[in-house]
TILOVO-697199 format. One record per residue: residue number from 1; chain; x, y, z of N, C-alpha, C in turn. Coordinates in nm, 3 decimals, decimal comma, always signed. Example, Ala and Ser with C-alpha at 12.3 -4.5 7.8 and 13.67 -1.06 7.14 Angstrom:
2
  pos  unit     n.c1     n.c2     n.c3    ca.c1    ca.c2    ca.c3     c.c1     c.c2     c.c3
    1     A   +1,319   -0,569   +0,780   +1,230   -0,450   +0,780   +1,320   -0,330   +0,780
    2     A   +1,285   -0,225   +0,708   +1,367   -0,106   +0,714   +1,290   +0,003   +0,787
//
This chain:
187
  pos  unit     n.c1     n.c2     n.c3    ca.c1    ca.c2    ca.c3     c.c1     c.c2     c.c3
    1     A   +2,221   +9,423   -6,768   +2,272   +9,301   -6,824   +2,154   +9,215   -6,871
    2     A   +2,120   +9,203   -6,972   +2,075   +9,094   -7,029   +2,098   +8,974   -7,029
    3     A   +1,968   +8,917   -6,957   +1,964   +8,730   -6,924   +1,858   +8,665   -7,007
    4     A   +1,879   +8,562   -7,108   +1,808   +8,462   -7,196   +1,781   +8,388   -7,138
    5     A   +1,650   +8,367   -7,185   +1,599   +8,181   -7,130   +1,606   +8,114   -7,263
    6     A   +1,671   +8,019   -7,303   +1,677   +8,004   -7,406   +1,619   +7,812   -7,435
    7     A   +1,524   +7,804   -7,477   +1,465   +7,711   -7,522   +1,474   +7,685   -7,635
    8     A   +1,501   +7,470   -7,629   +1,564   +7,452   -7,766   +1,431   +7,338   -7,868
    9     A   +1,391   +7,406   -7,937   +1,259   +7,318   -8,038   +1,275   +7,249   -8,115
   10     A   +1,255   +7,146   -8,101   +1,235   +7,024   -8,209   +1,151   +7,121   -8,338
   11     A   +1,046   +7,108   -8,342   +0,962   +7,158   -8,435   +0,886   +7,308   -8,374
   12     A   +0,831   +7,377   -8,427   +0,703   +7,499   -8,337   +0,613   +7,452   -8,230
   13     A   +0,590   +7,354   -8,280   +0,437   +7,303   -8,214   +0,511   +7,238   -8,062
   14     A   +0,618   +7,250   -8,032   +0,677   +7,191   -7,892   +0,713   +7,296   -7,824
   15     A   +0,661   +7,393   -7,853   +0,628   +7,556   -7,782   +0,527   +7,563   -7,674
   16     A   +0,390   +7,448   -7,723   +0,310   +7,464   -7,610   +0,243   +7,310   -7,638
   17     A   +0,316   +7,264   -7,668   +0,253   +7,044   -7,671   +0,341   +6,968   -7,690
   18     A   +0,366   +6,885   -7,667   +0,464   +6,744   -7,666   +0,393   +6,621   -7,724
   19     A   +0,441   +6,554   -7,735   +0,416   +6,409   -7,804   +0,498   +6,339   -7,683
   20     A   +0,425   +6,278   -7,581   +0,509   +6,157   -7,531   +0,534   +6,054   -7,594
   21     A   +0,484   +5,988   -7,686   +0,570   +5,850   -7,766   +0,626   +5,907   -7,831
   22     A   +0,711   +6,018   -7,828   +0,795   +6,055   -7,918   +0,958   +6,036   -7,857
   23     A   +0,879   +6,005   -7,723   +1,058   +5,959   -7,624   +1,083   +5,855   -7,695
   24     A   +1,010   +5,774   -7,748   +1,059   +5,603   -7,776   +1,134   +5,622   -7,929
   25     A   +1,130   +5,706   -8,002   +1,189   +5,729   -8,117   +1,296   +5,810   -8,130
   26     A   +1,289   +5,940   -8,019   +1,378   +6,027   -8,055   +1,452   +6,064   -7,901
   27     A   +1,566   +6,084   -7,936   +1,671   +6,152   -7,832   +1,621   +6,312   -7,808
   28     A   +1,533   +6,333   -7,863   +1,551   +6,495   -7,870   +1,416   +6,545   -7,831
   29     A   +1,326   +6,466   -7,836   +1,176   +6,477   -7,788   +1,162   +6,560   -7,642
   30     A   +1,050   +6,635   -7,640   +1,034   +6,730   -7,487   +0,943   +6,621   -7,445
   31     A   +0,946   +6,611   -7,328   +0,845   +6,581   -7,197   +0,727   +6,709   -7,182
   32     A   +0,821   +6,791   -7,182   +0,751   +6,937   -7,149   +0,766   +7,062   -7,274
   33     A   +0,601   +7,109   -7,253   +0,636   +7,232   -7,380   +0,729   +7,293   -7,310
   34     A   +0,770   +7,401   -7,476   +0,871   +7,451   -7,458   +0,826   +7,609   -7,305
   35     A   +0,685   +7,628   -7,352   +0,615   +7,770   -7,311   +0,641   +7,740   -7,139
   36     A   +0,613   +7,583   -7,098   +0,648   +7,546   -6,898   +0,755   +7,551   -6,883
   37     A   +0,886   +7,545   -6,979   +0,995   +7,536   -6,915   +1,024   +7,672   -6,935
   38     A   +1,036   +7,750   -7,017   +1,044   +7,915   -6,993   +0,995   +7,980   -6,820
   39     A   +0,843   +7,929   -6,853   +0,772   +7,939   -6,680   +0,889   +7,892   -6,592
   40     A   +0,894   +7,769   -6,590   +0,972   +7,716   -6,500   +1,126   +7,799   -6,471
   41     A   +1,156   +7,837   -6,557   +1,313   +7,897   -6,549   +1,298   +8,032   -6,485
   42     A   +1,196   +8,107   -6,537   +1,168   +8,271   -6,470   +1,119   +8,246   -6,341
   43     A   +1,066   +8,172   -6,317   +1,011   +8,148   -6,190   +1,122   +8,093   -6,076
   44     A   +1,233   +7,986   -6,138   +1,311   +7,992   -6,053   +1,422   +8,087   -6,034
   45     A   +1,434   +8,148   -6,130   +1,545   +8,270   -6,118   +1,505   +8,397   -6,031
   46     A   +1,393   +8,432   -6,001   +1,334   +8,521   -5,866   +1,310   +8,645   -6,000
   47     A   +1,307   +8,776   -5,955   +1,193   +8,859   -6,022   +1,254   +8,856   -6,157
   48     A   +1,211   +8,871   -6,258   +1,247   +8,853   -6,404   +1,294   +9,025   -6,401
   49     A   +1,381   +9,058   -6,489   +1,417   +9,202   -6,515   +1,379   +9,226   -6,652
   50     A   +1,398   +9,373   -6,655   +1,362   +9,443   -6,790   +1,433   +9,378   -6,930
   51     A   +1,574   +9,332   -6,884   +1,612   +9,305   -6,988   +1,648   +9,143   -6,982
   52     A   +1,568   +9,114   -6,982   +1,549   +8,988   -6,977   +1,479   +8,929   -7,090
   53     A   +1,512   +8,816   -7,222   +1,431   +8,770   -7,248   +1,459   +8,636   -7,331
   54     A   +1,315   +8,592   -7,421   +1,351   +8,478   -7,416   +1,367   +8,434   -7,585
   55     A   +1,466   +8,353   -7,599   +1,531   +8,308   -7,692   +1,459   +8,120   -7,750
   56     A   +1,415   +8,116   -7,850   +1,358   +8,020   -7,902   +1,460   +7,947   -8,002
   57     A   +1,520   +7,813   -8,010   +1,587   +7,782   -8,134   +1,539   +7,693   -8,219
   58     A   +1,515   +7,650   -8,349   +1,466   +7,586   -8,389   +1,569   +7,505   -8,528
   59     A   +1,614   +7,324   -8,569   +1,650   +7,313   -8,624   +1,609   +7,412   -8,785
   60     A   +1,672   +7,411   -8,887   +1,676   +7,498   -8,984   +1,540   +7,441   -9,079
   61     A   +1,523   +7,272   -9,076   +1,440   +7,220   -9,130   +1,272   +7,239   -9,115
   62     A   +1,290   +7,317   -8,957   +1,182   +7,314   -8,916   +1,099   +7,472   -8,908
   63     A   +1,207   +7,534   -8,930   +1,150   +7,669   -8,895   +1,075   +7,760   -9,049
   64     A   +1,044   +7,698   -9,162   +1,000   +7,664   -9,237   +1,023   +7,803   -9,360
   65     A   +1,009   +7,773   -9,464   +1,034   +7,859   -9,572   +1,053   +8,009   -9,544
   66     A   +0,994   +7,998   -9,434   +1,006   +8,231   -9,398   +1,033   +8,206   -9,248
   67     A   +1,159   +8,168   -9,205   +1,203   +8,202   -9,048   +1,116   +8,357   -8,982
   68     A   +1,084   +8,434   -9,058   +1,038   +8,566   -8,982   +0,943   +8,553   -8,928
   69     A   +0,842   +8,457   -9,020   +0,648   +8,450   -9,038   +0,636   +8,297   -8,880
   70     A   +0,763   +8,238   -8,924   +0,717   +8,136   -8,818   +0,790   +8,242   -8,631
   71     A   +0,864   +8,309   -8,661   +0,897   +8,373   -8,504   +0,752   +8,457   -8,466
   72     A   +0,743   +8,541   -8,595   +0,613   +8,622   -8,548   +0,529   +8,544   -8,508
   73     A   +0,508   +8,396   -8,518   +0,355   +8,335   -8,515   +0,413   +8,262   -8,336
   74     A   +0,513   +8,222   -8,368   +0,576   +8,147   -8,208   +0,591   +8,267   -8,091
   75     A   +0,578   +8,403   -8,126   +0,570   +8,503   -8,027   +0,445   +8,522   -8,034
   76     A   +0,308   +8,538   -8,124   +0,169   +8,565   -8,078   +0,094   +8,418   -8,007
   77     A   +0,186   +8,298   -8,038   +0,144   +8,204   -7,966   +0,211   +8,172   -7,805
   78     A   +0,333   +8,212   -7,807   +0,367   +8,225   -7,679   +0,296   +8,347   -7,565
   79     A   +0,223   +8,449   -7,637   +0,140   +8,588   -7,592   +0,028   +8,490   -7,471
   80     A   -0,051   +8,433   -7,645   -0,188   +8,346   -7,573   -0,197   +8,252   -7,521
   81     A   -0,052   +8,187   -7,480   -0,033   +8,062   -7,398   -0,047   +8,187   -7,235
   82     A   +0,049   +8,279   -7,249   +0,042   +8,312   -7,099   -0,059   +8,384   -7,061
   83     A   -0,159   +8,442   -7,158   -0,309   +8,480   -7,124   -0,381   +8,365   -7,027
   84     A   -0,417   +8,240   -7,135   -0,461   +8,114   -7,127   -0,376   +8,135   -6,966
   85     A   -0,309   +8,072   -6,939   -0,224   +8,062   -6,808   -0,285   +8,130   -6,685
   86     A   -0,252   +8,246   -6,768   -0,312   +8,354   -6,652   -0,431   +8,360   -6,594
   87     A   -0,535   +8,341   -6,688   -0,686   +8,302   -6,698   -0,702   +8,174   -6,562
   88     A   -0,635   +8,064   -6,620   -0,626   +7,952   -6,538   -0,576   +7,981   -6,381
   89     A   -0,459   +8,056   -6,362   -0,425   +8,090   -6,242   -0,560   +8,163   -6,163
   90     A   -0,593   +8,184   -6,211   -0,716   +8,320   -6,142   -0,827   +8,225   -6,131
   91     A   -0,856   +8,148   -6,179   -0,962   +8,060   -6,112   -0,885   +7,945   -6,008
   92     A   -0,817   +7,935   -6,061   -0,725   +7,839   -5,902   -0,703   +7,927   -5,802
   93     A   -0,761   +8,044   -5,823   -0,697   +8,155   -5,669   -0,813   +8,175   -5,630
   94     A   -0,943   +8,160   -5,725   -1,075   +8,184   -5,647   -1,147   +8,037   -5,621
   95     A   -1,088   +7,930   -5,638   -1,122   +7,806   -5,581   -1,063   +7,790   -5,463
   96     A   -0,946   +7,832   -5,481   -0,849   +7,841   -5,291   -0,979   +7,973   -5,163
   97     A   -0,949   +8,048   -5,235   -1,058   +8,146   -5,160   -1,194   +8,081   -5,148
   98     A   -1,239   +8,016   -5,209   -1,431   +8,002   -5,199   -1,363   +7,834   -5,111
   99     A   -1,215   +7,760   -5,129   -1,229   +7,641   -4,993   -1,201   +7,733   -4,851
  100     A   -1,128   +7,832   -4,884   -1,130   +7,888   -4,727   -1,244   +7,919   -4,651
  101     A   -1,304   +7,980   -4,737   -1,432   +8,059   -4,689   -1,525   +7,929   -4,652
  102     A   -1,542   +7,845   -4,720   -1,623   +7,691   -4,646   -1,553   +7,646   -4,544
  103     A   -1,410   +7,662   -4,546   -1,326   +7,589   -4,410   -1,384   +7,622   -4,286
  104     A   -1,402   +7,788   -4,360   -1,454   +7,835   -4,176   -1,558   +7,815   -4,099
  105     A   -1,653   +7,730   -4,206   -1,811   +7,704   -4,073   -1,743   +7,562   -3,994
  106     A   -1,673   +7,504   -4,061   -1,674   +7,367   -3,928   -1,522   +7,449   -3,851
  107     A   -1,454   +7,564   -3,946   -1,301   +7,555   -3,827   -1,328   +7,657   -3,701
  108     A   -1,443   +7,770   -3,731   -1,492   +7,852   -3,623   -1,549   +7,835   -3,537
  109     A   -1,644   +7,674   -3,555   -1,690   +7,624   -3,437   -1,578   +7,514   -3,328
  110     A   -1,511   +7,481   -3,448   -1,410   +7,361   -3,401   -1,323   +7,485   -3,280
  111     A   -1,265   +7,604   -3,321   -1,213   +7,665   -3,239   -1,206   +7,732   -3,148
  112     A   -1,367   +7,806   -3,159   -1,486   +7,786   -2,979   -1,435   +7,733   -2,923
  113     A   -1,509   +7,533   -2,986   -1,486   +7,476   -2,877   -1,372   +7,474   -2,799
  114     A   -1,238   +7,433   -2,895   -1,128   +7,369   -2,793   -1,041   +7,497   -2,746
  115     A   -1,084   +7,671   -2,767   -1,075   +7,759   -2,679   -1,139   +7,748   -2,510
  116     A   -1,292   +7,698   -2,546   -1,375   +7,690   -2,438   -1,313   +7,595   -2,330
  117     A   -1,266   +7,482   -2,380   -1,234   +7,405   -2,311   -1,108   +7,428   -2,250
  118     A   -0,992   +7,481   -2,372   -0,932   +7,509   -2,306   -0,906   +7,628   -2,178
  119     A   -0,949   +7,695   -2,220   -1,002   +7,771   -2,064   -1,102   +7,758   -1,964
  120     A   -1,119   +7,644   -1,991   -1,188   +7,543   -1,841   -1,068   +7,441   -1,811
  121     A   -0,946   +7,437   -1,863   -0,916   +7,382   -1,784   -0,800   +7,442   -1,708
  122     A   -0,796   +7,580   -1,748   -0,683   +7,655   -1,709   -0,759   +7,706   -1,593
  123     A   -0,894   +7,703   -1,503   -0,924   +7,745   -1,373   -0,866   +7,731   -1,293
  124     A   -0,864   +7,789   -1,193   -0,707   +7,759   -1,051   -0,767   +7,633   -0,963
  125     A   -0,884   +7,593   -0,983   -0,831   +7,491   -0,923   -0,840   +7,346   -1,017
  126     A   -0,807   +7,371   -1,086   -0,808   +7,253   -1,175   -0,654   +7,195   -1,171
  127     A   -0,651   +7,118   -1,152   -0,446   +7,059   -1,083   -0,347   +7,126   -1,207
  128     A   -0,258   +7,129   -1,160   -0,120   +7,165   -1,276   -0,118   +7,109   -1,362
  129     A   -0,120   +6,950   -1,328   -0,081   +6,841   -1,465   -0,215   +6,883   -1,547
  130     A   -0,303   +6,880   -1,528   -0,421   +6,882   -1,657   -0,446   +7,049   -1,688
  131     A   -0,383   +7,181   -1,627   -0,399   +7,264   -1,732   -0,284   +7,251   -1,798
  132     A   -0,142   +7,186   -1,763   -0,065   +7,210   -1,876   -0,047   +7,123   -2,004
  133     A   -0,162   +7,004   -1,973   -0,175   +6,890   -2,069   -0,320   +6,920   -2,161
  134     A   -0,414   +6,966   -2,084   -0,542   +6,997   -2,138   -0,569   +7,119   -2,209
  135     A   -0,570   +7,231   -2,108   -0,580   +7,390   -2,113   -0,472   +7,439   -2,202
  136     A   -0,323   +7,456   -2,158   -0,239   +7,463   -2,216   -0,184   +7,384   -2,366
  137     A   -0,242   +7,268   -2,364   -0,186   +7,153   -2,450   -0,296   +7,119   -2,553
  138     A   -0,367   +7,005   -2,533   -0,430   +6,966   -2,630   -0,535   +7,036   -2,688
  139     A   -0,643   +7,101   -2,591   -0,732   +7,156   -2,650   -0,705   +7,300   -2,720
  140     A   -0,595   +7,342   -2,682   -0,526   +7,486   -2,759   -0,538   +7,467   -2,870
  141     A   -0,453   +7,302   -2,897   -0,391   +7,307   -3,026   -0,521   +7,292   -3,109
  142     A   -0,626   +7,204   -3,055   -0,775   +7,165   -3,104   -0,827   +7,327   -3,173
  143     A   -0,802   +7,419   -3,100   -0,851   +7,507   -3,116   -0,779   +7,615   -3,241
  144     A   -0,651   +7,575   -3,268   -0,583   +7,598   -3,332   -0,599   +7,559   -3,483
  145     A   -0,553   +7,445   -3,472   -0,607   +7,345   -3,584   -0,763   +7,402   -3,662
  146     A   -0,852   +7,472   -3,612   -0,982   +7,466   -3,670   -0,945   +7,570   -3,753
  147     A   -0,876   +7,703   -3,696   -0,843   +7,803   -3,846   -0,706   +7,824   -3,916
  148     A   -0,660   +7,712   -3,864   -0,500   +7,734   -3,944   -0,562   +7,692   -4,094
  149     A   -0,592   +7,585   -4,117   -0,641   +7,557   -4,300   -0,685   +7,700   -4,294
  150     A   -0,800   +7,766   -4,283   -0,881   +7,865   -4,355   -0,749   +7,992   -4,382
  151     A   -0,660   +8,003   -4,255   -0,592   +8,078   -4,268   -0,455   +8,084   -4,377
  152     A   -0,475   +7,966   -4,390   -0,336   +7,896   -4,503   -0,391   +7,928   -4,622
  153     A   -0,533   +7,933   -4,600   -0,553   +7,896   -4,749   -0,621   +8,065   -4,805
  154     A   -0,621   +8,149   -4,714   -0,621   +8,268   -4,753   -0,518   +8,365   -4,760
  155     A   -0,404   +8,302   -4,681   -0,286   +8,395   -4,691   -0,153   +8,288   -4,783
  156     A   -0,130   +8,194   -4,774   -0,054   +8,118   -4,810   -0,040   +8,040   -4,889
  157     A   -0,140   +7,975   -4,926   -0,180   +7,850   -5,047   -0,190   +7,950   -5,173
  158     A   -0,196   +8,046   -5,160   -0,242   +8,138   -5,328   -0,100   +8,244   -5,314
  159     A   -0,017   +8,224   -5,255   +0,106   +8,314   -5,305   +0,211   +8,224   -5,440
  160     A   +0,234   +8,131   -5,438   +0,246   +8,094   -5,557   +0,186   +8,134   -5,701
  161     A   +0,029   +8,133   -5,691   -0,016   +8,206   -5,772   -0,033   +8,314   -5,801
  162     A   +0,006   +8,420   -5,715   +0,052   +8,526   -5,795   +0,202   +8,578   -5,783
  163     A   +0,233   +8,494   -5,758   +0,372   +8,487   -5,834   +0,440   +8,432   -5,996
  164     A   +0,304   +8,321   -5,993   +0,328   +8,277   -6,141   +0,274   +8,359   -6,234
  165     A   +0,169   +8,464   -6,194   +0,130   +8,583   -6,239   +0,182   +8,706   -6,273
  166     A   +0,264   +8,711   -6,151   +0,392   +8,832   -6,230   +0,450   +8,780   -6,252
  167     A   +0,505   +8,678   -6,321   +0,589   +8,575   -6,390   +0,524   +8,638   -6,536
  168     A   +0,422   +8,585   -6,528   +0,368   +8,578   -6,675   +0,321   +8,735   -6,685
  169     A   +0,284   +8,788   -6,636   +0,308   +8,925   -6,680   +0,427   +9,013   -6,742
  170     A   +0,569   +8,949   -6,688   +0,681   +9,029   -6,743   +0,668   +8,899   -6,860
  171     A   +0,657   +8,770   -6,852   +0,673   +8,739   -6,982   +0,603   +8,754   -7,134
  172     A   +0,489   +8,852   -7,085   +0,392   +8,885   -7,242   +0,468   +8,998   -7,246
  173     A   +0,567   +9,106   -7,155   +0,633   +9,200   -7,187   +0,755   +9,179   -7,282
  174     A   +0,806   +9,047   -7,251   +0,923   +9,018   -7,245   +1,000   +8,958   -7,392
  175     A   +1,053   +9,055   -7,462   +1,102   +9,014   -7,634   +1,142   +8,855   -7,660
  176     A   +1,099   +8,807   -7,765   +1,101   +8,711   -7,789   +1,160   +8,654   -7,935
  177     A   +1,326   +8,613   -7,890   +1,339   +8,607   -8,017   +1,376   +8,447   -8,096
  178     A   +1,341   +8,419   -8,205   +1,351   +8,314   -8,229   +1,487   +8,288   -8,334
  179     A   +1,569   +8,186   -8,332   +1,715   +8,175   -8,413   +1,688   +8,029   -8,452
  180     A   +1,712   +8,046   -8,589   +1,791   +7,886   -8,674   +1,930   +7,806   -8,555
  181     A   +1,859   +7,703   -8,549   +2,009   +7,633   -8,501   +2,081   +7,650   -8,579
  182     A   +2,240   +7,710   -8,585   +2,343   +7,601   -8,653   +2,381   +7,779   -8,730
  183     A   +2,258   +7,856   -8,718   +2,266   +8,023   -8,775   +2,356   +8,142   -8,678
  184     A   +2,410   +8,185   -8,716   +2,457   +8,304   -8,582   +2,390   +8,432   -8,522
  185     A   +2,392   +8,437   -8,443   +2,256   +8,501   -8,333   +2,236   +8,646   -8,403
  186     A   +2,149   +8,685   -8,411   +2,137   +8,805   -8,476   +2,158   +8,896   -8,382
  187     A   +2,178   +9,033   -8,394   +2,171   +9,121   -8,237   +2,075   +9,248   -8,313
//
């Protein structure tokens, strides 16, 4: 079964830019290119399928003397928007990795310590109330706290990003067709 994302264009150029003072004039103006809300839609719909794809519309005025020449050009520009993208994701995944990897000189010592401590205060004769407040309790968590960031940020903080990655991978796969408003859909 075939599922469209179907995005609706003022002009081409709202494929991958907007004009914000263009809210103050027009009812019809994007906030957002057209290329994030495609993102946005595959991404919330969970894995994109084979036959999946995405549908561009453009008033008739705008899609300019050769409807063919402007789809071909709105599909090699929608290509190098999700390159560009992709590019960008991959350095936000090795900035998450190179903060983890710094997290860990102050979180490996931080978690020594409040291990150390906490097993000084779990000795038998150290009273009940303070290993289950000290030993058990605070300094655990002390000790805890020092590699949970490093650990978040190597297993958890970067799964988004590659998810928006095979996002954009099925979407440079993914046919792209562009229609005249107001025209009947070609098949």
């Amino acid at each position: 079964m075939s599922r469209e994302v179907v995005v609706h264009l003022t002009r081409p150029e709202d494929l991958v830019t907007v004009d914000p003072a263009g809210l103050y004039d027009d009812a019809d103006a994007r906030s957002v290119p057209g290329a994030v809300e495609i993102l946005d839609e595959l991404l919330a719909r969970g894995r994109p399928g084979r036959h999946d794809r995405v549908v561009l519309t453009l008033p008739a005025g705008t899609a300019g003397p050769d409807p063919a020449a402007t789809a071909a050009h709105l599909q090699a520009v929608l290509r190098r928007w999700c390159v560009r993208r992709n590019e960008q994701g991959e350095r936000e995944g090795a900035v998450l990795w190179r903060q983890g990897l710094n997290s860990l000189r102050p979180g490996i010592p931080l978690f020594l310590v409040g291990l150390l401590f906490s097993t000084g205060f779990l000795e038998p004769d150290v009273p009940a109330f303070f290993q289950d407040v000290l030993g058990n309790g605070v300094f655990l968590v002390i000790a805890w706290v020092g590699l949970w960031y490093p650990l978040d940020l190597f297993f958890f903080a970067r799964l988004p990003l590659r998810r928006e990655h095979r996002v954009l991978d099925a979407l440079l796969a993914m046919p792209v067709e562009v229609r005249v408003r107001g025209a009947a859909p070609s098949e």
